[in-house]
N, C-alpha and C positions, 0 to 999 in steps of 0.2 A: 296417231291418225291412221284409221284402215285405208285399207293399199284398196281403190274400189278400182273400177273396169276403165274409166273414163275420167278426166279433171274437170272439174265445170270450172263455170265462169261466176261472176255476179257483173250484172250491170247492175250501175244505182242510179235511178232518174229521179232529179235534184230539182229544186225553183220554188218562186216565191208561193205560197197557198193561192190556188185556181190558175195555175200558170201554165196547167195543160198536162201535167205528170200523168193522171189517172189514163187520161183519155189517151197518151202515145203508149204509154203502158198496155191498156188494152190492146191496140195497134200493133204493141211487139210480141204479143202474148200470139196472139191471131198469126203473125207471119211466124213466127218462130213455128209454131205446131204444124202450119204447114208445109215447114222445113223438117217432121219429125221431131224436132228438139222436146224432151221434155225438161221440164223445170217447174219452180213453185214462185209465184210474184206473192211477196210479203207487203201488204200495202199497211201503212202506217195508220189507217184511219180505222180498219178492221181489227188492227192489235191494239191499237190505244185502248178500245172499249175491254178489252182483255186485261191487260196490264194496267191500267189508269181509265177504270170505268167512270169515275169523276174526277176528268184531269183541271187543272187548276192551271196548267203550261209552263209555271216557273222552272225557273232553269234548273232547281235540283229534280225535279221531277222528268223534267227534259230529257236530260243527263241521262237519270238511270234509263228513260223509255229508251233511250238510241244504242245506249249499254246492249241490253235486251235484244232489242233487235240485229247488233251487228252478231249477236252470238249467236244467235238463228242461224243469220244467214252466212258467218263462216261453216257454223255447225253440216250444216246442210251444205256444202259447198265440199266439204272434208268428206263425207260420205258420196260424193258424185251428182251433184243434184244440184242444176244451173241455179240461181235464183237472180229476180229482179226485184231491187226495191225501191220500193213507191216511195218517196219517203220527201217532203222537205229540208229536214236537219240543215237545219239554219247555221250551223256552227261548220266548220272546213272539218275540226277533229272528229266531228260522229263518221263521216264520211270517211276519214282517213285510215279509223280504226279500221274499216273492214279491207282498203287498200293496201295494208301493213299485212293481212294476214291473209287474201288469198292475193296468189299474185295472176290469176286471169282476170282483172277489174276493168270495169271500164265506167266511167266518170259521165253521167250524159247531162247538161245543163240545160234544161228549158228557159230560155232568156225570153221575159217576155213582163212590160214595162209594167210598172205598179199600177197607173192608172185604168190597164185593161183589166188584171188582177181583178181589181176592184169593181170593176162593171159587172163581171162576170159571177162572183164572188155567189156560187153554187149555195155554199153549207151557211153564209153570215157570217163569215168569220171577220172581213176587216168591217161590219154595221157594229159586228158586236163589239171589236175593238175601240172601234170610234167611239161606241156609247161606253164604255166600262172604263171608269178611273183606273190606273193602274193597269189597263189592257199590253197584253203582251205577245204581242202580233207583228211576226217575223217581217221585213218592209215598214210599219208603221212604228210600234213602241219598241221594238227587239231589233236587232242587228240581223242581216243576212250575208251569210260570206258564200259570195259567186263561188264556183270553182276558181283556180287559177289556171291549170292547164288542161281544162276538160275533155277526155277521148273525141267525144262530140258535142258540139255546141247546135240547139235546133232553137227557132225563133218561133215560139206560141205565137207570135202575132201576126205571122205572117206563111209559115209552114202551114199544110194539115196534116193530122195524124201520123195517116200512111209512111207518108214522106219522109216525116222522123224517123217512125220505126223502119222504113226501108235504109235510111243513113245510120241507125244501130246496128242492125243484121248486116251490113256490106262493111263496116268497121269490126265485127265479131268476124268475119268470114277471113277479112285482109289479116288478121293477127290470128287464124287459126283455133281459135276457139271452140269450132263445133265443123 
């Protein structure tokens, strides 16, 4: 691992698909920079079409996409280079692996109930599960494992944006991270 100037972090903001990840995302991206901070937000929805341009979602495909990504963003993390990722990963392990391998992590869980999820439900993903046999849609046909002891827990339903990502940045600030 090169010796860079600075250690970054990765925050990973976690929750069910439309549960507000993107959107506080943005939000931490916005206050970070005008903290100076730079860094690179890996969103899972813009590497999927990279990596699995015709994803199918099954768990071994899953699997390898989360693979992939957490090597990114350890990758990047080992050269000095904050990163946030967008990401659902429904399983506790895709998360953990990248907790196991930098140790500036911070765990952020969008807690925010399946049935808003589904109102809100931007891209189709829980119409489209509903209609597909066999659909495999994290909260409906597929398991989701909360965090257990997440850095911050923010509530899509009742939070806005700002507010998460200003309770990201004040948890980064309190642990020295930047």
């Amino acid at each position: 691992m090169p010796a860079g100037p600075k250690q970054a972090f990765a925050v990973w903001i976690t929750g069910l698909p439309a549960s507000g990840k993107s959107t506080i995302a943005a939000a931490l991206a916005t206050q970070l920079t005008s903290r100076g901070v730079e860094f690179e937000v890996l969103e899972s929805d813009v590497l999927r079409r990279i990596f699995t341009p015709h994803p199918l979602y099954g768990d071994e495909e899953r699997d390898s996409f989360y693979r992939q990504l957490a090597y990114i963003g350890v990758l990047l993390t080992q050269h000095g280079v904050p990163v946030i990722l967008d990401a659902t990963a429904n399983r506790r392990a895709y998360r953990d692996r990248v907790r196991q391998q930098v140790p500036r992590f911070l765990e952020v869980y969008v807690d925010s109930p399946l049935e808003l999820c589904m109102a809100r439900d931007p891209k189709g993903i829980y119409r489209h599960g509903l209609q597909s046999p066999g659909g495999n849609v994290p909260g409906l046909q597929d398991t989701y494992e909360p965090p257990l002891e997440p850095e911050v827990t923010v509530h899509g339903d009742r939070e806005d944006p700002e507010n998460a990502a200003a309770q990201i940045v004040a948890k980064l600030a309190e642990k020295g991270y930047f």
